[in-house]
C-alpha positions as a Markdown table, in Angstrom:
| # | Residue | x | y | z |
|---|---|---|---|---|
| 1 | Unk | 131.0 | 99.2 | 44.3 |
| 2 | Unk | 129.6 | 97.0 | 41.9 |
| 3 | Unk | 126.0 | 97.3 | 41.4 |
| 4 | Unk | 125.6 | 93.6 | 41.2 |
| 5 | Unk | 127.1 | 93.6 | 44.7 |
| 6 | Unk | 124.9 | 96.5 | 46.1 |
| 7 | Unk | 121.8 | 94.4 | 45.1 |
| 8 | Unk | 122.8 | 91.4 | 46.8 |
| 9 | Unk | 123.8 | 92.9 | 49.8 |
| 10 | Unk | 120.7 | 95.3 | 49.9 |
| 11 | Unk | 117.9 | 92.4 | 49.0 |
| 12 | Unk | 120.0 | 90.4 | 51.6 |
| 13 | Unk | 119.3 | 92.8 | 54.4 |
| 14 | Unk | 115.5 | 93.2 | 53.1 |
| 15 | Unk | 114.6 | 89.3 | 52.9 |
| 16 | Unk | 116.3 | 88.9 | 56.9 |
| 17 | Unk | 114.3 | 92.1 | 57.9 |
| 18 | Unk | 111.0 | 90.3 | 56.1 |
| 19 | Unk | 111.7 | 87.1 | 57.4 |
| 20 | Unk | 112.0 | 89.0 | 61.3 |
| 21 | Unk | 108.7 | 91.0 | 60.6 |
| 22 | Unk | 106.5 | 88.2 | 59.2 |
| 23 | Unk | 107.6 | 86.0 | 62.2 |
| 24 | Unk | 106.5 | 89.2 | 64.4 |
| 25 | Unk | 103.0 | 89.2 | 63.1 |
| 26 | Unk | 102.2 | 85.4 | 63.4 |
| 27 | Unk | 103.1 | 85.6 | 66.9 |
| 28 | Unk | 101.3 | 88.6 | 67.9 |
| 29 | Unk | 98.5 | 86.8 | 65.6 |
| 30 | Unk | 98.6 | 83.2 | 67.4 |
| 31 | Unk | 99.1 | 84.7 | 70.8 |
| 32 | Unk | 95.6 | 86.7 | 70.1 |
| 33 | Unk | 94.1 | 83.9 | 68.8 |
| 34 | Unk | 94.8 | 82.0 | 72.0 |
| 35 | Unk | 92.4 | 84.3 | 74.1 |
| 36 | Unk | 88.6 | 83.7 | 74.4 |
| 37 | Unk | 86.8 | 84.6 | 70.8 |
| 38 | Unk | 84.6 | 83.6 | 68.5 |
| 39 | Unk | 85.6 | 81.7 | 65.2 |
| 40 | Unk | 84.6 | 84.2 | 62.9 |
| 41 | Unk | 87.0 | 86.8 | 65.0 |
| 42 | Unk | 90.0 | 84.3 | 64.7 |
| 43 | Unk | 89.3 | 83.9 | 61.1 |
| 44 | Unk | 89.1 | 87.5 | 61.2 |
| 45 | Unk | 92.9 | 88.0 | 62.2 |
| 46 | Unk | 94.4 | 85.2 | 60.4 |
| 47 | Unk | 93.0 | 87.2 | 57.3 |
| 48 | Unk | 94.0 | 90.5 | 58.3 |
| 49 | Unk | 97.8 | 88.8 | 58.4 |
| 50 | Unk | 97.6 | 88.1 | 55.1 |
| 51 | Unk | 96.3 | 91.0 | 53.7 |
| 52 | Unk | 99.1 | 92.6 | 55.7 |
| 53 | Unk | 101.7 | 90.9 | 53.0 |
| 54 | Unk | 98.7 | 91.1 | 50.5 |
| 55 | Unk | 98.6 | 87.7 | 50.2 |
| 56 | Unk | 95.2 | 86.4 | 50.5 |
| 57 | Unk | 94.1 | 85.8 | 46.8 |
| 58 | Unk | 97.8 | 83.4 | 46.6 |
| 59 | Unk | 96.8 | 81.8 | 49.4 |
| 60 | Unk | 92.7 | 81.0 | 48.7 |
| 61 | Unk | 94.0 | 79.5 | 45.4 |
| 62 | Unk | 96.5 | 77.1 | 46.6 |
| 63 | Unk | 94.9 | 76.6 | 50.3 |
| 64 | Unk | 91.0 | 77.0 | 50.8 |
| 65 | Unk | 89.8 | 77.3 | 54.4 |
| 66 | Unk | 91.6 | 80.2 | 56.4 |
| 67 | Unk | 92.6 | 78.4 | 59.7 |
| 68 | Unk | 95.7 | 79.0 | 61.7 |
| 69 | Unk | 97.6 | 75.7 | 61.2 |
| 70 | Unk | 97.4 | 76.7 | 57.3 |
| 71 | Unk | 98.0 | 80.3 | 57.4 |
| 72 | Unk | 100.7 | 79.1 | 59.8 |
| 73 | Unk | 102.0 | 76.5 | 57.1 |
| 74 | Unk | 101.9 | 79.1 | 53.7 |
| 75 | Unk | 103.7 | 81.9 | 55.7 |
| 76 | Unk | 106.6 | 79.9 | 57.2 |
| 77 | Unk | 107.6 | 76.9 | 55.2 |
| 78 | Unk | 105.7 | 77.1 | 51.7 |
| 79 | Unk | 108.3 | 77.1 | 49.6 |
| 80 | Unk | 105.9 | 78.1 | 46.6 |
| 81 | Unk | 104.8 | 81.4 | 48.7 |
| 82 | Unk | 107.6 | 83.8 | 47.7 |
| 83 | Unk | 107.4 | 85.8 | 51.1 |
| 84 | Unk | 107.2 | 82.9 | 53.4 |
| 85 | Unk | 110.0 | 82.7 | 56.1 |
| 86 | Unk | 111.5 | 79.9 | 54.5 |
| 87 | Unk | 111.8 | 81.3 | 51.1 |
| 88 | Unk | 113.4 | 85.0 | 53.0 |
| 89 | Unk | 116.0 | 83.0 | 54.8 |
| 90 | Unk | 116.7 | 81.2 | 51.6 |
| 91 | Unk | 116.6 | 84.5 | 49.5 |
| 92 | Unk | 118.6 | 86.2 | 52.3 |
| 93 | Unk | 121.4 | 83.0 | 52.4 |
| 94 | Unk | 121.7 | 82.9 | 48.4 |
| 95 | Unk | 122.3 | 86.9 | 48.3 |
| 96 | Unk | 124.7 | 86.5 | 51.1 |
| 97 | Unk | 126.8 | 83.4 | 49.3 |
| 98 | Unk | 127.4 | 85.2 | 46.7 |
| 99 | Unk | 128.9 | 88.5 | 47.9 |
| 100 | Unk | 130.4 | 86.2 | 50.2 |
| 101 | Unk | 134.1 | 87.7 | 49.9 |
| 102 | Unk | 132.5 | 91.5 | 50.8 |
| 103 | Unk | 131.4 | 89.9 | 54.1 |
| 104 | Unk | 133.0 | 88.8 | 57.3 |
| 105 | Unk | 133.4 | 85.3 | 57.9 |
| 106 | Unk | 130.9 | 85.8 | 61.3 |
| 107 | Unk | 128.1 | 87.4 | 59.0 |
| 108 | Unk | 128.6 | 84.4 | 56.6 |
| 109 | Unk | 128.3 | 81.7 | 58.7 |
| 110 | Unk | 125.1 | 83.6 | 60.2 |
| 111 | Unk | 123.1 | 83.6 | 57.7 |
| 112 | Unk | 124.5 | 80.6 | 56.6 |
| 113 | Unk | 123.8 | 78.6 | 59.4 |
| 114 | Unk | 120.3 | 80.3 | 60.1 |
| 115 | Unk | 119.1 | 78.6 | 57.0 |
| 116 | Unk | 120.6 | 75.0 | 57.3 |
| 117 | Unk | 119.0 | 75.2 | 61.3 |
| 118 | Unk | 115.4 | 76.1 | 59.8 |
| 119 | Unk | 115.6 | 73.5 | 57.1 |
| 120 | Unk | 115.9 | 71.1 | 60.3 |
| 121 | Unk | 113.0 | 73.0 | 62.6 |
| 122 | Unk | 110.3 | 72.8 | 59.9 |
| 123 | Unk | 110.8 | 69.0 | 58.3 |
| 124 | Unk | 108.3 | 67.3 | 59.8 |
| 125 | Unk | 105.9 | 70.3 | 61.1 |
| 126 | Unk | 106.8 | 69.7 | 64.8 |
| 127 | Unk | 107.1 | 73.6 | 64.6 |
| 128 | Unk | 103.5 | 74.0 | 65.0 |
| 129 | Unk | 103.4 | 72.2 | 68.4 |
| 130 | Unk | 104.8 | 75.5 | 70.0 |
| 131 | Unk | 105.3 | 78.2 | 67.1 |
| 132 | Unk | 106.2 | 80.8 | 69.6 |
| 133 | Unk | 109.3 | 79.2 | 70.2 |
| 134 | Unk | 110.4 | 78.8 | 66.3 |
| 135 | Unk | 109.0 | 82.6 | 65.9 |
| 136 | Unk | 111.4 | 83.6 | 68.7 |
| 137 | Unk | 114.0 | 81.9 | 67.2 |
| 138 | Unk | 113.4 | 83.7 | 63.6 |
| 139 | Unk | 113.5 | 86.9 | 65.5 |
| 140 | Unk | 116.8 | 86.4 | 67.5 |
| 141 | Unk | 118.7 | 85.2 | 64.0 |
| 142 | Unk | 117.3 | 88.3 | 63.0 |
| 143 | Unk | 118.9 | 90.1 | 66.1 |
| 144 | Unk | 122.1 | 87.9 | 65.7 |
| 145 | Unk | 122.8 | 88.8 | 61.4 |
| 146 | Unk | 122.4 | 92.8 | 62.1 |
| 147 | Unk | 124.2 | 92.4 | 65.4 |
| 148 | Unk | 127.5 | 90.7 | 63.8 |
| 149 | Unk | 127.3 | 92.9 | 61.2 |
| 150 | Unk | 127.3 | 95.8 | 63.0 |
| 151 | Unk | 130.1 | 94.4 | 65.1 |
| 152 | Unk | 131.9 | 93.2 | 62.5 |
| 153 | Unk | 132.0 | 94.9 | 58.8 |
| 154 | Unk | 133.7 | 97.9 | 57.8 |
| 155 | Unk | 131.4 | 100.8 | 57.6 |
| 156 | Unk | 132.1 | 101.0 | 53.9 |
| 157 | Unk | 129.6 | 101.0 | 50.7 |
| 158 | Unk | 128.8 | 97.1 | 51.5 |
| 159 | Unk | 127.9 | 97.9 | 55.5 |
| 160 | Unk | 125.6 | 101.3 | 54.5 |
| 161 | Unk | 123.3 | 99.0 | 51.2 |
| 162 | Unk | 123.2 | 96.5 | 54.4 |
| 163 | Unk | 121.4 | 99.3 | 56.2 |
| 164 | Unk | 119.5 | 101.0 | 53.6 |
| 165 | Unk | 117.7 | 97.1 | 52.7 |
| 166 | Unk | 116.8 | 96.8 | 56.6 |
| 167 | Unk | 115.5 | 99.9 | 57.1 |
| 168 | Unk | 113.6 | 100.6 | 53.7 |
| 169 | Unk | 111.9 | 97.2 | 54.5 |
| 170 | Unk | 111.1 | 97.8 | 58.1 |
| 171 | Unk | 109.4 | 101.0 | 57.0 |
| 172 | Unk | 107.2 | 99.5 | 54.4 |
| 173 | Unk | 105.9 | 96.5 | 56.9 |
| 174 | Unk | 105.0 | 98.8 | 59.8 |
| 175 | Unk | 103.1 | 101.0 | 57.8 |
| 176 | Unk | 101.7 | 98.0 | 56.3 |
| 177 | Unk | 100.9 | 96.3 | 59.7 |
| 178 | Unk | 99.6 | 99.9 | 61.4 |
| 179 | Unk | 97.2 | 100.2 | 57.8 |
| 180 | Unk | 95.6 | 97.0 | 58.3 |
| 181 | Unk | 95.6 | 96.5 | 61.8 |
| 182 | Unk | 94.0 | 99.4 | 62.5 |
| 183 | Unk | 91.3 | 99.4 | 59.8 |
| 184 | Unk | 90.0 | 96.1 | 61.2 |
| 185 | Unk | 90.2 | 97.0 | 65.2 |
| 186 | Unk | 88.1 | 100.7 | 63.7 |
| 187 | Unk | 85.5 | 98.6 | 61.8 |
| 188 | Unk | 84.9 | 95.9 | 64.1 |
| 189 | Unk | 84.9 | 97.6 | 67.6 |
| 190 | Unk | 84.3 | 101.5 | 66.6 |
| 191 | Unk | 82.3 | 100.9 | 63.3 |
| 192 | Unk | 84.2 | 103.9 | 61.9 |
| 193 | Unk | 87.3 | 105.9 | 62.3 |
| 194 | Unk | 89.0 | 106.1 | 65.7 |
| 195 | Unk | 89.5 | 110.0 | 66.4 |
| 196 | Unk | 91.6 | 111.2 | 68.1 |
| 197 | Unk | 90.2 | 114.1 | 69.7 |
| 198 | Unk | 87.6 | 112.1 | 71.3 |
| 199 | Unk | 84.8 | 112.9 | 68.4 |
| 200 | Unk | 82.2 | 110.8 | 67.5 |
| 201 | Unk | 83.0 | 107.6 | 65.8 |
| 202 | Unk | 81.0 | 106.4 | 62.1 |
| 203 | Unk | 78.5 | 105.3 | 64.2 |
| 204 | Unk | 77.3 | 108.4 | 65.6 |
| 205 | Unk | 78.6 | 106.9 | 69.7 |
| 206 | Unk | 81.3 | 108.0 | 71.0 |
| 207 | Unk | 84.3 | 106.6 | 72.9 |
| 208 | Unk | 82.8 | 107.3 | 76.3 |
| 209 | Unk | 79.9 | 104.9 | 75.4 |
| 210 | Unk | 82.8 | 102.3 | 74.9 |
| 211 | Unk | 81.3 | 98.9 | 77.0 |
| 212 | Unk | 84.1 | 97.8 | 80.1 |
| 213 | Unk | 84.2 | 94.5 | 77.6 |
| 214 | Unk | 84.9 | 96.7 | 74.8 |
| 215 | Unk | 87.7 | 98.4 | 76.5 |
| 216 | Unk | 89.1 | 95.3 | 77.7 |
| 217 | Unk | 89.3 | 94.1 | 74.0 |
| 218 | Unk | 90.5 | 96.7 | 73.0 |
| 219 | Unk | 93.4 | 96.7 | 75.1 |
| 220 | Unk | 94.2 | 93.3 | 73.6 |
| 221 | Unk | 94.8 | 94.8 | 70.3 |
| 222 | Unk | 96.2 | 97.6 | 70.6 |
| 223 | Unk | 99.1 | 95.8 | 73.0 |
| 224 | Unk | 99.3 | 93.5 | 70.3 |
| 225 | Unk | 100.1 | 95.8 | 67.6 |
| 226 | Unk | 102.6 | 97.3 | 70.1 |
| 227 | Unk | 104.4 | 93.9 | 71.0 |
| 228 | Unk | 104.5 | 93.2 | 66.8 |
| 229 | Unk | 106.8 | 95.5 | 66.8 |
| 230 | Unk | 108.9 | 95.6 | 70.4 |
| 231 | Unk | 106.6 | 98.8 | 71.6 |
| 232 | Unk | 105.0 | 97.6 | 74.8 |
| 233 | Unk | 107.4 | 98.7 | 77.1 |
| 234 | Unk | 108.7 | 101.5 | 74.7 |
| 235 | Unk | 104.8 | 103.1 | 74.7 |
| 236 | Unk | 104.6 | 102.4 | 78.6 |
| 237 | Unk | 107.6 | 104.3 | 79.3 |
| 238 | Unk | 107.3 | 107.2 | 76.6 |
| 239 | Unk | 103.3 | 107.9 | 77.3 |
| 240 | Unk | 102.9 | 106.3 | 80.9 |
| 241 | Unk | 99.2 | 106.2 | 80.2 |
| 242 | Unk | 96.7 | 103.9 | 79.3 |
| 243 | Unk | 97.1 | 102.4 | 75.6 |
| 244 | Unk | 95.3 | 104.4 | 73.5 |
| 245 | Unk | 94.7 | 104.5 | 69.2 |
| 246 | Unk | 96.4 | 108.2 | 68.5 |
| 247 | Unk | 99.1 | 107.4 | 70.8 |
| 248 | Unk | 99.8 | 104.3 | 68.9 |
| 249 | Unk | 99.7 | 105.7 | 65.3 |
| 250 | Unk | 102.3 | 108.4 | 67.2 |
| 251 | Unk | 104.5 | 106.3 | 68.6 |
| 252 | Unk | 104.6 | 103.8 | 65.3 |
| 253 | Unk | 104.7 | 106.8 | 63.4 |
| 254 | Unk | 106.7 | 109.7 | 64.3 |
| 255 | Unk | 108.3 | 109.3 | 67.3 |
| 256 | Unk | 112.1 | 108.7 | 66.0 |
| 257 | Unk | 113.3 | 107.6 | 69.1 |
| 258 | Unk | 111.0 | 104.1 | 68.8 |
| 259 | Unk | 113.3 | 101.8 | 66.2 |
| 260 | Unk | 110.7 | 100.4 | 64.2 |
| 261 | Unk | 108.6 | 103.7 | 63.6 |
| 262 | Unk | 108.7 | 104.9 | 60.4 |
| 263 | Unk | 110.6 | 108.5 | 61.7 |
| 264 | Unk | 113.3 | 106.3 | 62.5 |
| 265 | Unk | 113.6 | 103.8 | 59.6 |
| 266 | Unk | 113.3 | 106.5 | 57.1 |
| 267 | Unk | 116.4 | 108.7 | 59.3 |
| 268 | Unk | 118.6 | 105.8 | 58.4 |
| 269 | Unk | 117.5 | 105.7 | 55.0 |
| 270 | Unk | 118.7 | 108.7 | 54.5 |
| 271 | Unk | 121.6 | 108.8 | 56.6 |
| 272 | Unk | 123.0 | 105.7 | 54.6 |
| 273 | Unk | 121.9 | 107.3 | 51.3 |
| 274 | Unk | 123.8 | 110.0 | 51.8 |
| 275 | Unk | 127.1 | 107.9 | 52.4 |
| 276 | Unk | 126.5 | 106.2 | 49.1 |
| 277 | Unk | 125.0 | 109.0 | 46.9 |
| 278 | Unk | 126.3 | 109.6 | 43.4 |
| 279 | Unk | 125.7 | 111.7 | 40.0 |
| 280 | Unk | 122.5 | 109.9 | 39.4 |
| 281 | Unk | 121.1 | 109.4 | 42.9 |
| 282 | Unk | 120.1 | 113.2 | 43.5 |
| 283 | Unk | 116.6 | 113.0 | 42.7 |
| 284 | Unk | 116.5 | 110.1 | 44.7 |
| 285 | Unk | 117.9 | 111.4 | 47.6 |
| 286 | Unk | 115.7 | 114.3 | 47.3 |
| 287 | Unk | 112.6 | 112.3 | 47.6 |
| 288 | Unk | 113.6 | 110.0 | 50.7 |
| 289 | Unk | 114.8 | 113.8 | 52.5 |
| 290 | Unk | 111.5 | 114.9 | 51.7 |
| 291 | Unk | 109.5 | 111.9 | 53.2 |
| 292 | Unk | 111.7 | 112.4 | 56.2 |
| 293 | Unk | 111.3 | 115.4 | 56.9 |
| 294 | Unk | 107.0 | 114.9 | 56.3 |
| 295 | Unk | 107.8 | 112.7 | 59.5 |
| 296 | Unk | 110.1 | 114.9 | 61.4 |
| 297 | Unk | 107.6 | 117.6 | 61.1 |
| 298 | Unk | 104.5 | 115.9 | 61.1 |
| 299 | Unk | 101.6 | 115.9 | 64.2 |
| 300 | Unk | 99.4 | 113.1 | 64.6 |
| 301 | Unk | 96.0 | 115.5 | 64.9 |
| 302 | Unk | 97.0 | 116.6 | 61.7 |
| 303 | Unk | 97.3 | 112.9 | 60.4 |
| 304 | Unk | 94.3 | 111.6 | 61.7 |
| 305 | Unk | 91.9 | 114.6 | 60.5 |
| 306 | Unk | 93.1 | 114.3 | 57.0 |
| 307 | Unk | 92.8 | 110.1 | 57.6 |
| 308 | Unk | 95.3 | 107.1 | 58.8 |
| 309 | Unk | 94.9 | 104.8 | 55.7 |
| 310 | Unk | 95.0 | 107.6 | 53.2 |
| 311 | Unk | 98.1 | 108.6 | 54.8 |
| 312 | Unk | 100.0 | 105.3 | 55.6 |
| 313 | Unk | 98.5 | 104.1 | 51.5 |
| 314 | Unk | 100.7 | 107.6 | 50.0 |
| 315 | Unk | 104.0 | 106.2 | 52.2 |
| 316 | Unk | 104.1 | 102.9 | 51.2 |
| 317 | Unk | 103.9 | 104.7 | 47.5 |
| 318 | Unk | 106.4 | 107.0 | 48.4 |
| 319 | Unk | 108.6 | 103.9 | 49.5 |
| 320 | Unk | 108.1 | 101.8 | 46.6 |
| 321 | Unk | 109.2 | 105.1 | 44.8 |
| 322 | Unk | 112.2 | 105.6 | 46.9 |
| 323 | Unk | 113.0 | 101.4 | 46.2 |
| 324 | Unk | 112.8 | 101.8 | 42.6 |
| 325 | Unk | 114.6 | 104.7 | 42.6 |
| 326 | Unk | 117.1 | 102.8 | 44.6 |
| 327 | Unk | 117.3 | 99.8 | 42.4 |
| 328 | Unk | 117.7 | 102.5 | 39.0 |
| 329 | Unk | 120.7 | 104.4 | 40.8 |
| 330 | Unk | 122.9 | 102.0 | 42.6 |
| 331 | Unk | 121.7 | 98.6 | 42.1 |
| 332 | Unk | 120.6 | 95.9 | 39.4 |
| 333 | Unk | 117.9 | 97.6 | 37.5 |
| 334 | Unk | 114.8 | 96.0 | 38.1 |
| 335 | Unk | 113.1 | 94.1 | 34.8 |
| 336 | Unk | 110.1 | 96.5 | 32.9 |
């Protein structure tokens, strides 16, 4: 396959997937911000959001005060934020149009008409009336592109880039989205690191000394970084237990049975770089088995004791690795 054709297809995949995960986290973000807080705690989350996409300088230059109608605004119609839905669904359209002879007619017109239906949903802002409904809709194109191309494409060279763009992208966001999500629910309602084991947390109490207020909050965001990612159910009927921090980070982590954990995404990784690997894409290959096998092997005691953001700040390294690598081996090499 032509490598110009791998990179479309691939970045076509990725910009869907980022369009589907950034829709994800304002939802989970505006349904929190719905329930009884403070202003300084909403503020709170809308900043965490974007410093998930590490987007908060962009947006305090071109934007000001942190509110939800703005952060609502830059991340899903500024067409001068590079990662906004709008500009993914665009990104993902373009690629798509012009590998458009590789693809079906039914993933075409998909992607196609995902974009031209947008375009119409945010003209005038009435999205922000009800922005659940338009981030339910973001998330079931979403569904609806992989779906037809699953159902649809030969599983050739074009179908496995397809895969290895979704799933390299789905890894970095939930590691990004676990980093930062738990950092601010550890500094804010532990003061420290949450521990697994049930030591003492930075601020010399310990989880038993947790408030019944405390708790309840917690529960709040923890089943909101579950639901970001389709995990509610999922954690209820793989733990059947109350929600708690280690069991999270497990279950987001290394359980390859959950479809968004990082296990999982970096199993199909593999799996398609292995359909696609040549001369050049040993070394390559050898890195994404290696992170793979980290997670098939890995324990969450061992994670936690050796620190959470240390380990989810390596992955996203090793990813960005693994995408460059990508890029210098099959696809259009990326400009120094």
């Amino acid at each position: 396959m032509l490598s110009r054709t791998a990179d479309h297809l691939f970045w076509m995949a990725r910009y869907m997937e980022r369009a589907e995960n950034t829709a994800r986290m304002l939802d989970v973000n505006y349904q929190a911000s719905l329930l009884p807080q403070s202003a300084d705690a909403a503020e709170k989350g809308w900043k965490g959001l974007l410093g998930i996409s590490e987007l908060t300088g962009d947006f305090a230059k071109n934007h000001g005060a942190v509110t939800a109608d703005n952060v609502m605004r830059y991340m899903v119609s500024d067409a001068k934020n590079g990662s906004s839905i709008r500009n993914c669904l665009q990104a993902a359209r373009e690629n798509a149009r012009a590998v458009r002879g590789t693809l079906t007619t039914e993933v075409w017109e998909t992607q196609n008409q995902t974009w031209l239906e947008f375009q119409r949903m945010v003209a005038d802002d009435s999205y922000l009336r009800d922005p659940s409904s338009m981030f339910e809709w973001v998330k079931f194109r979403s569904h609806l592109s992989r779906g037809v191309t699953v159902g649809t494409m030969l599983q050739d060279d074009a179908f496995y880039f397809l895969r290895i763009g979704s799933f390299l992208e789905r890894a970095d966001n939930t590691a990004r989205l676990l980093d930062v999500k738990f950092h601010a629910v550890e500094s804010e309602y532990y003061g420290g690191t949450v521990i697994g084991n049930g030591q003492s947390q930075g601020n010399g109490s310990s989880q038993s000394q947790i408030s019944g207020k405390d708790i309840e909050v917690d529960f709040y965001h923890w089943s909101g970084i579950l639901r970001s990612v389709s995990g509610f159910e999922v954690y209820r009927k793989a733990y059947r237990n109350v929600i708690r921090p280690e069991k999270v980070a497990e279950l987001l982590i290394l359980r390859p049975d959950m479809p968004r954990s990082l296990a999982a995404c970096m199993q199909e990784v593999v799996t398609n770089l292995q359909k696609v690997a040549n001369e050049q894409s040993a070394d390559t290959l050898r890195k994404a088995g290696r992170l793979q096998a980290d997670l098939q092997y890995g324990r969450i005691d061992e994670i936690l004791a050796t620190g959470l953001h240390a380990y989810l700040t390596q992955f996203l390294e090793r990813v960005g690795t693994l995408g460059v690598g990508i890029s210098r081996d099959f696809l259009v090499p990326v400009a120094a």
